[in-house]
N, C-alpha and C positions, 0 to 999 in steps of 0.2 A: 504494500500500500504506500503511495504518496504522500508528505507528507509536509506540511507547510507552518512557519516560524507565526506564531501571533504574541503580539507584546500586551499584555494589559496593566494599568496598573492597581493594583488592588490596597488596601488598607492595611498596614502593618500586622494587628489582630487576624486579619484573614490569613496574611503570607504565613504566621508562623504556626495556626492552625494547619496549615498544611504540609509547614517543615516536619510536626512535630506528628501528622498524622502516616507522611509518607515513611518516616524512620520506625515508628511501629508496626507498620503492614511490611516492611524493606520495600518500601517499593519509589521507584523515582516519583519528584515532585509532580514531573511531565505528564506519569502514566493517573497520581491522583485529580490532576484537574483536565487531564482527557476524562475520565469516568462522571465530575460531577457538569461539566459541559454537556456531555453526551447523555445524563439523564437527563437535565433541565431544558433540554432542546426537547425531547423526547414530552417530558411532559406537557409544556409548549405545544407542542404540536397537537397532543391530544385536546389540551383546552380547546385551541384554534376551532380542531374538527366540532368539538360539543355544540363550542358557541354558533360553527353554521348551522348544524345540527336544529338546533333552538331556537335560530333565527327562519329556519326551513319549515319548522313548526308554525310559526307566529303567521308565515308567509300566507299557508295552509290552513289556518283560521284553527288551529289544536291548542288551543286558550283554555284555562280554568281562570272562573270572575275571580277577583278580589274578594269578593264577598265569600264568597265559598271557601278561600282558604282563610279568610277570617275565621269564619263558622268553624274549621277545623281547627285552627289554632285556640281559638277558646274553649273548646270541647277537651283540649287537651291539659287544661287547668282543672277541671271539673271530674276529671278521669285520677285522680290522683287520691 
């Protein structure tokens, strides 16, 4: 795989978060912040899909009133 240099600069606290996480896993700094990059992307993308998702819904007229989730939420005080 190809592989290409990105600089960022991150917050002291964060860097040594990762100094001190990569020396317990042994693992290079490089390989810990390819892993939490490639989750956060990862989950990222799944937001993304939800939110068209959601919006695909709305589009489609697949709405519950306000009021109804009212109703539900107060039910949910009296359930207890």
């Amino acid at each position: 795989m190809e592989t290409r240099v990105v600089t960022a600069h991150i917050p002291i606290e964060l860097a040594e978060k990762v100094d001190q996480l990569a020396a317990r896993l042994e693992r290079p700094k490089g390989w810990i912040v390819k892993q939490a990059l490639t989750a956060w992307i990862d989950l990222e993308a799944k937001r993304y899909q939800l939110t068209l998702e959601g919006l695909a819904d709305v589009d489609a007229g697949r709405l519950v009133e306000h009021s109804a989730i009212e109703g539900w939420a107060n039910s949910l005080d009296r359930s207890v």
